[in-house]
Every structure is written in C-alpha cells, then in structure tokens.
C-alpha positions in Angstrom: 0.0 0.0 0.0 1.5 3.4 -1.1 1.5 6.5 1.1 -1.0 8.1 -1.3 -3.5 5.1 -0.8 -2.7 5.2 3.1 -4.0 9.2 3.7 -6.9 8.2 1.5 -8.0 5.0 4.0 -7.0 7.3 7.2 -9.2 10.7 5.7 -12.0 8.6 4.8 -12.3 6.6 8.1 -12.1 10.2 9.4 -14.9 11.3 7.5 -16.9 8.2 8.5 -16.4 9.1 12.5 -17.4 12.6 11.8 -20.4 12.3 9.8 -21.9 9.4 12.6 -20.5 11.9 15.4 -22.4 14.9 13.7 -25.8 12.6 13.4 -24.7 12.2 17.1 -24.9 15.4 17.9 -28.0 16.6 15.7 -30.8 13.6 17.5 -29.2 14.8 21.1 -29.2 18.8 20.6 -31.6 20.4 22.4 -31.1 23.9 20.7 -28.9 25.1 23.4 -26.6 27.1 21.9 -22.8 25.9 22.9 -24.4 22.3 21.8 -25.2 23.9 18.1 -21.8 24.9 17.8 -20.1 21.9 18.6 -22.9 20.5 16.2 -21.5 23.2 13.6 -17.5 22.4 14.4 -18.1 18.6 14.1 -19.7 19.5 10.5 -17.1 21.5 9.4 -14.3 19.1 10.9 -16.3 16.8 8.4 -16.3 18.6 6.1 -12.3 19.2 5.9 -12.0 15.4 6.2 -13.8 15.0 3.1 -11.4 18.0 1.2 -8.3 15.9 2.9 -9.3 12.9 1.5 -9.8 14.7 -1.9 -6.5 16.2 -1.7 -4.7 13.2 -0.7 -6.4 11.0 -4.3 -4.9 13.6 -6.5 -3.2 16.2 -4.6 -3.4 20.1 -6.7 -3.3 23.5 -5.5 -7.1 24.0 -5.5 -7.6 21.3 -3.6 -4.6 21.9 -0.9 -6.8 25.6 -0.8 -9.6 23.9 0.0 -8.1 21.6 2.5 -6.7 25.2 4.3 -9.7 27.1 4.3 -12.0 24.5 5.6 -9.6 23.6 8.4 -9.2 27.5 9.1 -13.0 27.5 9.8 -13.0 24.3 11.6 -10.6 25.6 14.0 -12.6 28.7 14.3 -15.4 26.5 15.1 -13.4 24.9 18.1 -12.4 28.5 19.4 -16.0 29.5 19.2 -17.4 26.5 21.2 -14.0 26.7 23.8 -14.9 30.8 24.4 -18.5 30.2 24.7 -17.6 27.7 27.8 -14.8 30.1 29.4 -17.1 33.6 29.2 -18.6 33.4 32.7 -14.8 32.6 33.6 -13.1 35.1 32.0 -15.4 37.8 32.2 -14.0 41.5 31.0 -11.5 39.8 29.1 -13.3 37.6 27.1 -13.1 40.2 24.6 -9.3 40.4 24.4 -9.3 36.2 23.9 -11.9 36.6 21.2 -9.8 39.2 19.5 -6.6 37.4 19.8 -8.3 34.0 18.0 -10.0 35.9 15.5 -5.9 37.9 15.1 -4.5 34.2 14.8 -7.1 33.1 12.8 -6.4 36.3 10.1 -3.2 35.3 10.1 -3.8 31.7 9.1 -6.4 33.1 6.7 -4.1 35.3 4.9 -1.5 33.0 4.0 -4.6 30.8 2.7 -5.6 33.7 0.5 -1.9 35.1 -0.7 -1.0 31.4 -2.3 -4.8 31.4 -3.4 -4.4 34.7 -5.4 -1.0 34.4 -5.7 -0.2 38.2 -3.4 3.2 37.0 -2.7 5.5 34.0 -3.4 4.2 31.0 -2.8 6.8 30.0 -0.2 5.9 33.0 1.8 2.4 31.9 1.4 2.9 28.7 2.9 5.1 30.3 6.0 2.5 32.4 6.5 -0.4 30.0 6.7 2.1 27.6 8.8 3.0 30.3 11.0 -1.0 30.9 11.8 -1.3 27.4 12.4 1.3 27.2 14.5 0.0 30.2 16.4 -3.3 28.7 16.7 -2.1 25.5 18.0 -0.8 27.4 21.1 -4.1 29.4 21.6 -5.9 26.4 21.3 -3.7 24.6 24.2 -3.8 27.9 26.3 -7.8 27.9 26.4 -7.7 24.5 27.1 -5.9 24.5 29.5 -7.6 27.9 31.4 -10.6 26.1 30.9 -9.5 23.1 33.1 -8.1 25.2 35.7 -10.7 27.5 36.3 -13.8 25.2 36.7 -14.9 24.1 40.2 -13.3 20.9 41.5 -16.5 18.7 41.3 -16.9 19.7 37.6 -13.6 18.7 36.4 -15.0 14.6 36.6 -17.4 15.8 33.3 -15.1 18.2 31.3 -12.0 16.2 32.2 -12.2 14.0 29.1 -12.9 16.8 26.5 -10.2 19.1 27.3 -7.7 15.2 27.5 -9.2 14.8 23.9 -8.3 18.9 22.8 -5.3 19.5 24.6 -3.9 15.6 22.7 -5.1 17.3 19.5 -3.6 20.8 19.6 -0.3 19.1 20.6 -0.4 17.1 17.8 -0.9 20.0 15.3 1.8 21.7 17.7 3.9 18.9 16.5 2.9 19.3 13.2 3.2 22.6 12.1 6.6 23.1 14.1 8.0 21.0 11.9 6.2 22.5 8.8 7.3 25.8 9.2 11.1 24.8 10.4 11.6 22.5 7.1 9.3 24.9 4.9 6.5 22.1 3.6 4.5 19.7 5.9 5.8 16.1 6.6 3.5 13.9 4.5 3.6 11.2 7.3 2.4 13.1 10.0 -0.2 14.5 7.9 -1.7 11.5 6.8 -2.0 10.3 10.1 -3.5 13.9 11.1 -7.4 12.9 10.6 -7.0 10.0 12.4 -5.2 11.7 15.1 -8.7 14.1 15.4 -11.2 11.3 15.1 -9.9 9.2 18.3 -10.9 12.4 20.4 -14.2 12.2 19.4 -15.3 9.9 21.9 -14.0 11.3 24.7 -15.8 14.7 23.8 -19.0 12.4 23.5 -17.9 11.2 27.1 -18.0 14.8 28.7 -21.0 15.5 26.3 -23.1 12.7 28.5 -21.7 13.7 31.8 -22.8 17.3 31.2 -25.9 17.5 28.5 -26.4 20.6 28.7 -22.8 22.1 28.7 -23.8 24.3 32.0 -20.0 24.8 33.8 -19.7 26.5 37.1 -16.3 28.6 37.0 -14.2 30.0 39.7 -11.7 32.2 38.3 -7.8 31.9 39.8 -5.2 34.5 39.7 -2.9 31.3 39.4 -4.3 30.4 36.2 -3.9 33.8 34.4 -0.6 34.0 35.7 0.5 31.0 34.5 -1.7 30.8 30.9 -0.2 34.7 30.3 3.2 33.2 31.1 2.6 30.6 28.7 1.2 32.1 25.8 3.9 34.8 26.1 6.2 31.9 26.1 4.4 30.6 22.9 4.5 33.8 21.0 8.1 34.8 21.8 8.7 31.0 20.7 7.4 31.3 17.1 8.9 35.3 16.7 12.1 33.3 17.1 11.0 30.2 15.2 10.4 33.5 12.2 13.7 35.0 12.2 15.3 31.7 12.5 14.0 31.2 9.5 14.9 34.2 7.7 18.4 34.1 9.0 19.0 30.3 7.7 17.3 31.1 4.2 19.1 34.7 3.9 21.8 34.6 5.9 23.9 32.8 2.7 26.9 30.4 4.4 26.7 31.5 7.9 22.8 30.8 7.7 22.8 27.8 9.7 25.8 29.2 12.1 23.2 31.9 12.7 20.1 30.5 13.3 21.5 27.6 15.5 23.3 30.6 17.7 20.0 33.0 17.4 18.3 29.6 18.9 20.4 29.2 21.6 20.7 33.1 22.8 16.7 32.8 22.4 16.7 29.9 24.8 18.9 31.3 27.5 17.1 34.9 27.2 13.4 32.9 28.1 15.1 30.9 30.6 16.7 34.1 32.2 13.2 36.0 32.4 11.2 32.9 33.6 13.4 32.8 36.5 13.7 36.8 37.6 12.0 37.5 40.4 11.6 40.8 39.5 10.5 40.2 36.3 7.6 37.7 37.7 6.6 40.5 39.7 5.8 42.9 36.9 3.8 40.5 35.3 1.8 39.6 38.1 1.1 43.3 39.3 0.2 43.8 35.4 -2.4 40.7 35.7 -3.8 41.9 38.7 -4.5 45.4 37.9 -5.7 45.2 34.3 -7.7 41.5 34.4 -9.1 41.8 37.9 -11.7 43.9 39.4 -10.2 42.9 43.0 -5.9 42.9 43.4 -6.0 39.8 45.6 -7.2 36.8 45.7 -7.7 36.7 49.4 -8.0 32.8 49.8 -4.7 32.3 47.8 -3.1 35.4 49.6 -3.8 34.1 53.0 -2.9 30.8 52.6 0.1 31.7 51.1 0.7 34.2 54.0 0.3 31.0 56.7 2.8 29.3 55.0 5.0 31.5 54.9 4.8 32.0 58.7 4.7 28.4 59.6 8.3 28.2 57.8 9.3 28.9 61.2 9.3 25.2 61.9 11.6 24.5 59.7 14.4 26.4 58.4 13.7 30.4 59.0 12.9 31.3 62.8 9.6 33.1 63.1 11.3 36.9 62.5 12.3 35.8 59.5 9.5 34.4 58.8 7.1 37.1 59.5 9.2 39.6 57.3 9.2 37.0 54.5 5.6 37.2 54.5 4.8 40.9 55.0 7.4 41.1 52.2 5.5 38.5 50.1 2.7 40.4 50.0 3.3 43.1 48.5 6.4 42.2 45.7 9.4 43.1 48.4 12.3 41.6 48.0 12.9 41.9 52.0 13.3 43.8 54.8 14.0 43.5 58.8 12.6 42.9 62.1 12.5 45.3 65.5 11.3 43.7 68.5 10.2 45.0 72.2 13.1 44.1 74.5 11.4 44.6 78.3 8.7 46.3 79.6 6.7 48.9 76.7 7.4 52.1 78.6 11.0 51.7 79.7 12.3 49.0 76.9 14.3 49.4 73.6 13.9 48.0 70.2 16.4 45.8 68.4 16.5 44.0 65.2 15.6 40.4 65.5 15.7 39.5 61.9 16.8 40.4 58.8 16.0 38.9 55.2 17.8 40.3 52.4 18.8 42.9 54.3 22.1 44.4 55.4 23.6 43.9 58.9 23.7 46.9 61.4 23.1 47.2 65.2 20.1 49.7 65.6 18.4 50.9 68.8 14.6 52.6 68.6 13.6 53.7 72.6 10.3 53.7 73.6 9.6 56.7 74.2 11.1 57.6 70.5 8.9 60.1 68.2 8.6 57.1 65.9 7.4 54.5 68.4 4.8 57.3 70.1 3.4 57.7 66.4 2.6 53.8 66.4 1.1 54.1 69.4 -0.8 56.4 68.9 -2.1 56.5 65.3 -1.2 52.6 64.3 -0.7 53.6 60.8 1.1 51.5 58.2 3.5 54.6 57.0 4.5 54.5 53.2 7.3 56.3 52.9 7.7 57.3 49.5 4.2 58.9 50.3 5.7 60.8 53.6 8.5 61.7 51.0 6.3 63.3 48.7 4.2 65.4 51.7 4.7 64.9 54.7 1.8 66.2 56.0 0.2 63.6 55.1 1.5 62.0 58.5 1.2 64.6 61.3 3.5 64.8 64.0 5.3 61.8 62.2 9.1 62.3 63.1 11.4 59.8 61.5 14.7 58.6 63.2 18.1 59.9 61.7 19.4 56.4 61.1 16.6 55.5 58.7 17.5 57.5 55.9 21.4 57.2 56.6 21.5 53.2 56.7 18.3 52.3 54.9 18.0 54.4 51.9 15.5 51.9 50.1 13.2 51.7 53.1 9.3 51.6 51.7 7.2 50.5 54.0 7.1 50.8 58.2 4.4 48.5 59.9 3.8 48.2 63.6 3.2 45.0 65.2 0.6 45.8 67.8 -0.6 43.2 70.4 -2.0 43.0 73.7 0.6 44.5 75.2 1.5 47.5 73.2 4.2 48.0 70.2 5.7 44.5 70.3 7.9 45.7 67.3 7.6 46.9 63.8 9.1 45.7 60.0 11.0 47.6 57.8 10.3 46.5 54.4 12.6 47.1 51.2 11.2 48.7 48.0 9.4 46.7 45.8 11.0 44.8 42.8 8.8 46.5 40.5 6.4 49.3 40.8 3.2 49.0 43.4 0.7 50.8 44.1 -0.5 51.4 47.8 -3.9 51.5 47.8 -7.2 51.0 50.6 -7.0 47.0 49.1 -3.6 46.6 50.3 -3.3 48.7 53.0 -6.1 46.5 54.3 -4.7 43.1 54.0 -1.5 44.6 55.6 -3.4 45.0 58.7 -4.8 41.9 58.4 -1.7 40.3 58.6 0.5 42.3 60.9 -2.0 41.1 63.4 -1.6 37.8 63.0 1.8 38.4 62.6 2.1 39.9 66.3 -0.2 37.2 67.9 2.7 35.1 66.8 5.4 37.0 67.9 3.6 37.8 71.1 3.0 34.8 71.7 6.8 33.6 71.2 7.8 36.1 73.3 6.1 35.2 76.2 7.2 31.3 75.6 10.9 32.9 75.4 10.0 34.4 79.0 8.6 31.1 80.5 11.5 29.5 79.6 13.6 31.7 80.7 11.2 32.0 84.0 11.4 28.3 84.3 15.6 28.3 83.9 15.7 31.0 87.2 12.9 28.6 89.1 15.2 25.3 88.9 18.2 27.3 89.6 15.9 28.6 93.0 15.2 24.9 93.4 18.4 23.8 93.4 20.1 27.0 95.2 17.2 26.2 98.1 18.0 22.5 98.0 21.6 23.8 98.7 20.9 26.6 101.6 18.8 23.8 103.3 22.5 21.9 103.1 24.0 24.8 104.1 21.6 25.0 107.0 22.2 21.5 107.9 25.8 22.4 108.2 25.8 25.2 110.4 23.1 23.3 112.8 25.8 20.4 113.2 29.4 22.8 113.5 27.2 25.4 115.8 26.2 22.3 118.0 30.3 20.9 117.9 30.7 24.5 119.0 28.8 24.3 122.2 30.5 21.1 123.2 33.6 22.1 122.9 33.1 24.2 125.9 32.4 21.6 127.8 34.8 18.8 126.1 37.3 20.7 124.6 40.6 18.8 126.6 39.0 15.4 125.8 41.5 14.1 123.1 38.4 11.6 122.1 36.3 14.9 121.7 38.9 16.2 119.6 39.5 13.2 117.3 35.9 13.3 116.7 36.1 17.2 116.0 38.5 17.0 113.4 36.8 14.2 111.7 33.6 16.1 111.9 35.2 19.5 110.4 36.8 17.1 107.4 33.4 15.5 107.0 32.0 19.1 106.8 34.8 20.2 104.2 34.2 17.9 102.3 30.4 18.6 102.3 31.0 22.0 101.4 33.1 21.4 98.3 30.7 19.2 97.2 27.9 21.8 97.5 30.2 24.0 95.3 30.8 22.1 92.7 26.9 21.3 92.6 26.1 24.9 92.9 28.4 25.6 89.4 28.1 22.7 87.5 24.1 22.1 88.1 24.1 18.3 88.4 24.2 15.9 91.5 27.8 15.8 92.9 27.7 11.8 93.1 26.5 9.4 90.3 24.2 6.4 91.2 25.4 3.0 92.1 24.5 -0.3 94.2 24.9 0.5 97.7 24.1 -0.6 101.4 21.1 0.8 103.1 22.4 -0.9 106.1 25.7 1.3 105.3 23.8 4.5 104.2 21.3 4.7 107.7 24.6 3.8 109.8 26.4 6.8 108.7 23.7 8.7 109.4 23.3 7.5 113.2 27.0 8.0 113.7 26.8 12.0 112.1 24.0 12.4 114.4 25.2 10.7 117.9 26.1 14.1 119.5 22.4 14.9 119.3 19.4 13.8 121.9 17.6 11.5 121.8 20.1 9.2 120.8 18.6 7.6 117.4 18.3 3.5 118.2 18.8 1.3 115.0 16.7 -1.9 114.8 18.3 -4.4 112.0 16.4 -7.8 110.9 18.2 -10.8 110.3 18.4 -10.7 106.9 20.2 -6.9 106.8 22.8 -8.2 104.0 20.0 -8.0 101.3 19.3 -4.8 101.6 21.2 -3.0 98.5 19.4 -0.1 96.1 21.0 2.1 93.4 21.2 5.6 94.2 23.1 8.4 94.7 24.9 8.0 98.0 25.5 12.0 99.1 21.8 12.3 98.3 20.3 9.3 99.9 22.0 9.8 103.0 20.8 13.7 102.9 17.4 12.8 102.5 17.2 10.5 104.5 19.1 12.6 107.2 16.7 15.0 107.0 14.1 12.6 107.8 16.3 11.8 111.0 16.8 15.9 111.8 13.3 16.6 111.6 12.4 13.8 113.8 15.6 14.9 116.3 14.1 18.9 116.1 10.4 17.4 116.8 11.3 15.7 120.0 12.5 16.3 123.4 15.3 14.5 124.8 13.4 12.3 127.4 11.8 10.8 124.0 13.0 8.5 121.9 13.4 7.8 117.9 13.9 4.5 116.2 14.8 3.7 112.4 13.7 0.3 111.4 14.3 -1.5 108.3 12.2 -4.3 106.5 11.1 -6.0 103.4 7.5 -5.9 102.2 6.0 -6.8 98.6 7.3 -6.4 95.0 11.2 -6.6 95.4 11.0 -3.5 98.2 12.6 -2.8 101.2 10.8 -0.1 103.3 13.0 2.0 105.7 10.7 3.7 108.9 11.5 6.6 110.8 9.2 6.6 114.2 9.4 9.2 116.9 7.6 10.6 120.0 7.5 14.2 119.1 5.0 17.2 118.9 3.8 15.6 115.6 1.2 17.3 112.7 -1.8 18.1 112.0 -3.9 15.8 109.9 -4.7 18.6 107.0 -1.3 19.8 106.9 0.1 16.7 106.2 -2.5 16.0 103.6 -2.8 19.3 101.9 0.9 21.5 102.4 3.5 18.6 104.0 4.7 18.0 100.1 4.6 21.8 99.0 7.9 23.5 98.7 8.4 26.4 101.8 5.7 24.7 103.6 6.6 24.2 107.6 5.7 24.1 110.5 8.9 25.1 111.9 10.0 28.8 113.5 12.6 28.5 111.4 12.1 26.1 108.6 12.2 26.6 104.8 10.3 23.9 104.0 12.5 22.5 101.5 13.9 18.9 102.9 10.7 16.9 103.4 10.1 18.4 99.1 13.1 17.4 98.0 12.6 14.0 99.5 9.4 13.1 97.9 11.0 14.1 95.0 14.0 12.2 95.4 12.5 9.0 96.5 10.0 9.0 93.6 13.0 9.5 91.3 14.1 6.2 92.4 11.2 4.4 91.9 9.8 4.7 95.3 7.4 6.4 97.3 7.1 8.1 100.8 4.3 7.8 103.5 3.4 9.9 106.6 1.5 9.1 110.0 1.6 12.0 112.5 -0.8 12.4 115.7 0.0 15.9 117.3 1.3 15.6 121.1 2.0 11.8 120.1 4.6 11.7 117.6 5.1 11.0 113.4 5.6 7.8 111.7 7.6 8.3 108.1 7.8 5.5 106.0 10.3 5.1 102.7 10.0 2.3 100.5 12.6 1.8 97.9 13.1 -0.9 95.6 15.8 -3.1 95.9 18.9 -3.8 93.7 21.0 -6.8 94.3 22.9 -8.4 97.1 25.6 -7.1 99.2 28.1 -9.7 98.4 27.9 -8.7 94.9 28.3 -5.2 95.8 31.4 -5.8 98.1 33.1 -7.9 94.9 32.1 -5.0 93.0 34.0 -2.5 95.2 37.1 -4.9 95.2 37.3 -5.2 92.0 
C-alpha cells in the first residue's frame, strides 16, 4: 500500500467518524446554543476530512486551498465553542481572547488567500499559513488549558475527558506545524495520520457531552491560572517570533545561515530561561495581571494561605522573625526587609533587630519613648514612605529617626506589630522589585496580617519568657535544696561549738572534732561544685542501706535523743541504686526533723524491712509534737511549707522528689502531742556480696 493510498484509507475513516459523530450530535441537541456549535465544528471538521481525502487522491493546488480554508473554519469553530464555555470565567476579558483567536485566525487566513491569489510568493504563502497554524495551536492549548483550571473541582470529573481529547489534539498540530514551518512544507507522514489523530478524540468529547448535556460549567476564576496561561502564551508567541527569524536568518543569511540561526536559537533559549526565572520580572507580570484582568488585586484565599505558610516556615528552616518579614514582604512584591522587637517592659524597653531577610547587617536601637514609636502608638498607621517623602503632612506629628534615611536608603514600608501588650515591634520593608501601588485593598490586607503576625510573635515572646522563667525557678530549686544543706551544716558545727566548751581537753572529743570538720569540708566542696556545674555531685550506684542509715546515726550521735537502729536478720540484702550523698541527705533530713520534733526524754527509732514487690521499706518513728492531719494531707509536700519557726520547707520536698525519682514512694502518719511515723519504701537492687566484689574489683 503506497502512502498516497494510506492518507486516502485514514481521511475517509475520518470522514466516517465525523459524519456518525455529527448525526450524534444533531438527534441529542436540544437547541442550546454551545451544543449547536459543537454541532456546527463537528460539520465542518467533516467537512475538511472529506477535502483531505480529496486532496490526498490527487493532490493540486485547488484542492490543498480547500483543505486550508475548511480547516481554518473548523478551527474557528473549536475557538467559538471553547470561548463560549470560558465567558462566565473570563469575564471583561473575554473580549481580548476573542480578538486574539480571531488575530491568529487572520493570520492563518491570509496565508490561505496570498497562495490562493497568488499576493506574494508562494513559499511565503505557505510560511505564513504555517506560522498561523502554529499560532493557533498554542491558543488552542492555552484555552484548554484555562478552561481546566478555572472550573470548580467537582466539575472537572465531566469536562475532564474533552479538554484530554483537545489538549492531545492541539499538541499534535503543535507537533505538526513546528516541523512544517522549520523545514518549509508539511511532513506527509504526519499528515496522513493527522485525521486520524482528530477522530480518536471524538469519543471522549462524547464522554464529557453525556456527563454534562447541557454544557452548563460552574467557573471559579484563579489569579494562578492567568498567571500561569499569560506566562505561557507569552512563552508561545516569543517562541514562534524566534522560530520566524530563524528562519529568515538560515534562508538569507547565505553560508553563515545555519551558524546563525542555530546561535539565534540558543541566545533565544537562555534569554526565556533568564526572564522565567527573575523575580523581579515575575513580579511585573503579576502586578500587570492583577490590575488590568481583575476587578479585585488579591485573591484573598490564595493570599492568606500563602501568608500562613510562609509564617509556619518557622518550623523548619527560618525562625519566626524571619518568617514574618518574608511574609509581610510577600505580599506586596518586596524583595525583604527586617525585624525590630520590644526588649522589656513597653514604657521603659528598647527596640532591636531580630531578623533580617535580604537585608544588610547593622546594630540599631529605637527607645520607647522615640517620636517614631509614640506615632505607632498612637495613630497605628502602616506609613508608606515614598508617600511621607512626597508630603509629609500627610503623617502629622510623624518624626522619622536619623538612622533611617542614613542606613536604609531603600526603606518603603514601616508597619507596627501591635498586640496585647503595646508596640511589640515593627518591620521595615525594602522597595518593591517593580512598581506598586498602595492603595485601601492593600493597605487593608497589611493590617490583616500584621496582626496575626504579632499574635505570633507575642505569643513567642512570652514562651521565650517562660523558659527563661522556668531556667531561674530550677536554679531557685536547686540554690534552696543547697541553703537547706547549708543549714544542715551550720546546725551540726554550731552544736560541735557548744560542746567544745564543755569537752574541749577530751583528746576523744577532739579526734571526733577533726573528723567532723573534714566530713563538713568535704560537704562544702561538694555543695560547690553542685552549685556551678548544676548536676548531683555523686553518680548512682548499688549501695548498702544498712551502710547508708549507719552513717547517718554516727553523724547524728552528739544529738538527743540518741537515734536506736533496729536491723532484721536478713540486713545483708538490703542494696538499692542511688546516689549516696543524696540518699544519705534525704534520709538525714528525715532523722533531723524527727531529732528537732522531740524532746530529749523521747526516743526515735529507724527500722528497716522488706515488704511486697522486690522493696525494702526504711521507717522513721518518733515521739515528738507531731502534725496536723490537714497539713500533712494538703501543704506537707509543698515547697516552703513548715511548720517550723525557722524552717524553709525544702527537705521533706526534696525527699518526695528524690524517692520517687528512684522508683519509690514516701508515706506519713503524724498524731500531734504523740509523735510521726515516716515511711520510705525503695526498691531493691541486688545483694551485698555482689556489691562488696564490685567494690574490690
């Protein structure tokens, strides 16, 4: 089978789908009046299948004008019915899209009619019908592809298969007609396969045709889309200007034609790649959208979501400073700008920069009290100042601070951040990358967003201050935990003190003197090094209880009542892991309190014994004043609760919360004029033996 015989097979199954497609069409319209044109389009697409096929049997000029003209108007046809469905979408300008196809469409036209009448040569003829259909191609995929974008999500699921079927099409003749116009004639494969190509979208346009009869579309109009179809069909156009003098440089340019147009390609290339990619230059063109294509500058949705974004970047990369000036900047097409925060109090605290984006580095101060910051205050103005440079009386009493012209010569915009407590700062943003206008719209969503803006830097702020409030309360903690040491300390040399009067030649009384001094120097460096290096002086290991509660009868033997020790038989298994320093202070303290409580006549016994669940449980009875019942269940545990003359309240805290770092717990039984019962139950570790080997080793 010869190519000839091919294109006529291929154009006359075209004609075939067509015809039953328009018969389609005609039993199911309605008389709506998109459904007629597609009705119309579907004819005339028939109707340039039929001039293919007669082209392709014996191929003439005539006939190849035919073949043009009828595709010219079937294209038209497809325009029509695509504008019909994107007017309530592109509302004021619908008109400029309508006169742009009918433009491309003239153009296509022309070159039909100059190798028809013969106007100019018929090569240019040919470019200039090629170059139309070219430029029609790209319309056709930029309406498509607005039409897609714009409509509601839930009606995307009917129209989804027509604009599959169009866009397929369009890239086809794309293909097509690129290589036409680059090589001068069409390729004679691709166009035999062209009606073919047209026919298989049929049934997908018959698909969106039964999900939607009527061809009723609900349209929501985003500035995304513009953006990006403007971009686009720019894109397209400055595409086939180049494709044009490509051309003329290979075909006139004599030897260095090709040199030429293969260089003019490349520079062409690099120059769209370089403008896609300026920021500045995306600016422009969105500022241009906006103001002449939309009744509104923002789309407030898009704006604000884009806003939140920006400031929940903050938990990532950028801190929230930056982030709040990246989106203040965002807003309005600045490239950046910086970041004063409230340091103290409003009335007696400074301003400092917090964060800069894109900004230069430089250390300066606003006070409080500042001309500047009283105009905030007072007013809460977003100041634009090219407009205070123009007249300022437009901002009375407005007094700006030396620095700002001197280090920030581009400075635009000055926007207080105003929360519930005052000024908490204000931004300083950069002048725009191209030219924008200040207006009520924008003014408005600026105010919109600062305030959110300072919720969330008010709201860091006072997080900044809890922590910082909660660094000073464990230092407290720990600095109390240390005076009650302290405390302990003086108690036991003050006591040594007042038996030296009395024992101060007994060389027993001595020995135990200097022992008891060394003990305390020992306790004191410890206490230093706790004080400075904020952590426990000792680290936790397996050790003796037995060991732990005889040290602290022997440190307290000077004292009355003497303190009796009851061990059970089975003492050896009593082993825990802790810290020893702090288990034997706790459980001092236990011991002092119980010492303080009583009189000497009395007495005060620590017993130990095992009970349930791997625990041994360590009681501390005495006969003293004892507590009352609602202390001990509602203040005992509270820090600086006591009911001592001179207690801080600290040791029986820090022994709860000691023991239940451990894994135990701590229980109290107190009748007042009978005496207190405290019981500690820790859990145990492992045998002595194994500790003692340990220790050896």
């Amino acid at each position: 089978m010869t190519l000839v015989d091919l294109a006529a097979w291929s154009y006359g199954l075209t004609v075939v789908v067509f015809a039953g497609f328009a018969l389609y069409l005609y039993a199911a319209w309605r008389g709506a009046l998109v459904g007629g044109l597609l009705l119309l389009t579907v004819v005339l697409s028939c109707g340039w299948a039929m001039a293919s096929l007669w082209y392709a049997r014996s191929p003439s000029i005539e006939r190849y004008l035919w073949t043009s003209g009828l595709d010219v108007l079937r294209t038209a046809g497809w325009f029509g019915f695509l504008l019909i469905l994107l007017r309530p979408l592109l509302g004021g300008s619908w008109r400029r899209f309508l006169a742009t196809s009918a433009g491309l469409l003239g153009v296509q036209a022309a070159g039909v009619a100059a190798l028809g009448f013969s106007l100019m040569p018929d090569a240019i003829s040919l470019k200039l019908n090629l170059a139309g259909s070219l430029a029609t191609s790209v319309l056709g995929l930029v309406l498509v592809e607005q039409l897609y974008r714009g409509i509601d999500q839930d009606m995307r699921l009917a129209l989804k298969p027509l604009c599959i079927g169009l866009c397929a099409a369009y890239v086809f003749d794309l293909y097509l007609f690129a290589d036409a116009f680059l090589f001068g004639r069409p390729n004679p494969v691709i166009w035999v396969v062209r009606g073919p190509a047209h026919a298989l979208i049929l049934p997908l346009v018959a698909v969106s045709g039964a999900r939607n009869p009527s061809w009723s579309l609900r349209m929501s109009l985003s500035r995304e889309v513009v953006f990006h179809t403007t971009a686009l069909g720019i894109s397209g156009l400055y595409l086939l200007a180049v494709s044009g003098a490509g051309y003329y440089v290979r075909n006139f340019g004599g030897e260095w034609g090709q040199a030429l147009q293969t260089m003019l390609l490349f520079a062409a290339l690099v120059l769209l790649a370089v403008f896609m990619s300026s920021t500045s230059q995306r600016a422009k063109l969105r500022v241009f959208i906006s103001k002449h294509l939309f009744r509104y500058r923002y789309d407030y949705r898009a704006e604000w979501l884009r806003f939140t974004k920006s400031l929940s970047a903050a938990n990532g990369q950028l801190d929230l400073g930056r982030s709040v000036v990246t989106a203040l900047a965002n807003l309005v097409e600045s490239p950046g700008g910086a970041l004063w925060l409230r340091s103290g109090a409003e009335a007696d605290g400074c301003y400092t920069i917090h964060a800069r984006v894109n900004y230069h580095a430089i250390d300066v101060t606003e006070t409080a009290d500042s001309p500047l910051l009283c105009f905030m205050r007072e007013r809460d103005w977003i100041i634009n100042l090219e407009e205070y440079r123009r007249s300022s009386a437009a901002y009375p009493k407005l007094i700006l601070p030396d620095w700002l012209a001197a280090v920030f010569p581009d400075a635009w915009l000055l926007i207080p951040l105003i929360g519930g407590t005052g000024v908490i700062g204000f931004v300083l943003l950069a002048a725009p990358r191209t030219r924008f206008e200040i207006n009520w719209e924008v003014l408005d969503l600026l105010k919109t967003a600062r305030h959110q803006a300072a919720s969330d830097l008010e709201r860091m702020l006072a997080v900044e201050d809890l922590l910082e409030a909660r660094k000073f309360e464990s230092f407290t903690r720990m600095s109390a935990f240390v005076v009650h040491d302290l405390k302990n300390i003086v108690a036991q040399l003050s006591l040594m003190l007042r038996n030296a009067e009395r024992h101060k030649d007994n060389p027993e009384f001595q020995a135990d003197m200097l022992e008891t001094v060394a003990h305390v120097e020992a306790r004191m460096r410890g206490l230093m090094a706790q004080l400075q290096e904020k952590r426990s002086i000792d680290s936790p290991r397996a050790l003796s209880l037995v060991k732990a509660l005889e040290n602290i009868c022997s440190a307290k033997r000077e004292q009355r009542p003497l303190v009796e020790f009851r061990l059970p038989r089975d003492c050896d298994a009593f082993v825990v892991q802790a810290h020893p320093e702090r288990l034997e202070r706790v459980i001092g303290h236990v011991v002092q309190n119980a010492l303080e409580a009583t009189p000497e006549e009395g007495s005060i016994v620590i017993t130990l014994a095992t009970c349930d669940r791997g625990r041994v449980r360590i009681v501390v009875e005495d006969t003293g004043c004892g507590m009352p019942e609602d202390f001990i269940r509602e203040r005992l545990s509270h820090p600086f609760e006591t009911t001592k003359a001179n207690g801080m309240g600290i040791g029986v805290y820090e022994t709860r919360r000691y023991v239940r770092e451990l894994g135990g717990e701590v229980s109290y039984e107190s009748t007042e004029g009978i005496g207190t019962k405290v019981s500690i139950e820790l859990p145990l570790h492992e045998r002595l033996d194994m500790v003692q080997e340990g220790e050896k080793a």
